[in-house]
C-alpha positions as CSV (number, residue, x, y, z in Angstrom):
1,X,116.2,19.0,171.7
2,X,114.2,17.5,168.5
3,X,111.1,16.6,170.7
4,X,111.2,20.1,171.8
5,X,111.5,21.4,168.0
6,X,109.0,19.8,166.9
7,X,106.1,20.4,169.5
8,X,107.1,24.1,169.4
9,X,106.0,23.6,165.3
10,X,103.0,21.5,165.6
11,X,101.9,24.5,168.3
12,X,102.9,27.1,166.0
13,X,101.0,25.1,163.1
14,X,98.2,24.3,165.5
15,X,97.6,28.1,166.2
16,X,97.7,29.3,163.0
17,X,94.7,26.9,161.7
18,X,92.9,27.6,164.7
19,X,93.0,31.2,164.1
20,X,91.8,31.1,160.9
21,X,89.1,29.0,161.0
22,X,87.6,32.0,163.6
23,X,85.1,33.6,161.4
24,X,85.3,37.4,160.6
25,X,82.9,40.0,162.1
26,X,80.3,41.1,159.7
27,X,80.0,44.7,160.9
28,X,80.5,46.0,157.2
29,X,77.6,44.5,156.0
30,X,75.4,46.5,154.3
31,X,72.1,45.8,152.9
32,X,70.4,48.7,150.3
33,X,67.0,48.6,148.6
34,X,67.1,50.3,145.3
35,X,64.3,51.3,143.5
36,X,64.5,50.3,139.6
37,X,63.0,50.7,136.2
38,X,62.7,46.5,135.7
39,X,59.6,45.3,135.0
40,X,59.7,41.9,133.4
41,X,61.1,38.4,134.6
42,X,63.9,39.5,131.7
43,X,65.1,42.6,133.5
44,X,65.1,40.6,136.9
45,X,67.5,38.0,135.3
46,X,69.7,40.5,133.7
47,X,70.3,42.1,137.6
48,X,71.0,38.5,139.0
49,X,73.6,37.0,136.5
50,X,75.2,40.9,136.6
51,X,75.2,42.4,139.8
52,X,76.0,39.2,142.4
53,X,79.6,39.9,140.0
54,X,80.3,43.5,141.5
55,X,82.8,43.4,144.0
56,X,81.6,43.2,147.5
57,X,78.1,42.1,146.7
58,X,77.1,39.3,148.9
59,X,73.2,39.0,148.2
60,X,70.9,40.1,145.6
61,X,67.3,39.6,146.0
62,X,64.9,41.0,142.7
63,X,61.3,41.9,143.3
64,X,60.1,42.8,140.2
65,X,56.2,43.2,141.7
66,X,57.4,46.5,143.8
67,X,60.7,47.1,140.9
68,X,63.3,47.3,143.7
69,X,66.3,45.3,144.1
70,X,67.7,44.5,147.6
71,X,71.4,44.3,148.0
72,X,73.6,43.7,150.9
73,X,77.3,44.3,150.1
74,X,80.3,44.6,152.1
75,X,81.5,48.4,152.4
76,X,84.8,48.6,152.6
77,X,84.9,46.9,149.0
78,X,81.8,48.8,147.5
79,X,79.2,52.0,147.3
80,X,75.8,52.4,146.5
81,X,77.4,54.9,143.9
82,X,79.1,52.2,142.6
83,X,76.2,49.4,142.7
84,X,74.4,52.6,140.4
85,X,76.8,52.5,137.9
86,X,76.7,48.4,137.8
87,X,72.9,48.6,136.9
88,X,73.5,51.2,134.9
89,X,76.1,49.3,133.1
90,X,73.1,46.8,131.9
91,X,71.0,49.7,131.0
92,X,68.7,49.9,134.4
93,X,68.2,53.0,136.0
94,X,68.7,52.4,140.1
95,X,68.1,54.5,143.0
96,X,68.7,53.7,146.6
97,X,65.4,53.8,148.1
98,X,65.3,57.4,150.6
99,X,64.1,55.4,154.4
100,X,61.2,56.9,155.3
């Protein structure tokens, strides 16, 4: 009756890591290019040591040649509302970019 105890646990246990070491889908990803007011290295470091902090964010890549800001953030956990208040926060004006 132990034997059978204990493989019943050590199945259960086995399971349970094998399920979460599956990784998540990513279909919430969402990437967003915003076009900004930086245009200095200055303004570029104040958007990476802020924004990569918002909840959600994943990636934040600066361009300060074309003054936009590419950001791919999960959306279930953020807007592009809310990314506009972030840069606003560190006194940079930010508009997502209209597609063309």
């Amino acid at each position: 009756m132990r034997k059978i105890i204990m493989m019943c646990l050590v199945a259960l246990f086995g399971i349970g890591i094998a399920n979460a070491q599956q990784p998540k889908a990513d279909a919430k990803s969402v990437t967003t290019v915003f076009v900004t007011d930086i245009d200095c290295q200055g303004c570029a470091k104040k958007v990476t040591n802020t924004i990569p902090y918002e909840k959600g964010v994943k990636d934040v890549q600066v361009d300060v040649a074309t003054k936009t800001v590419t950001v791919t953030y999960d959306s279930t956990k953020t807007t592009e509302e809310t990314l506009v208040k972030a840069f606003a926060k560190i006194k940079i004006k930010a508009e997502p970019k209209k597609e063309e």
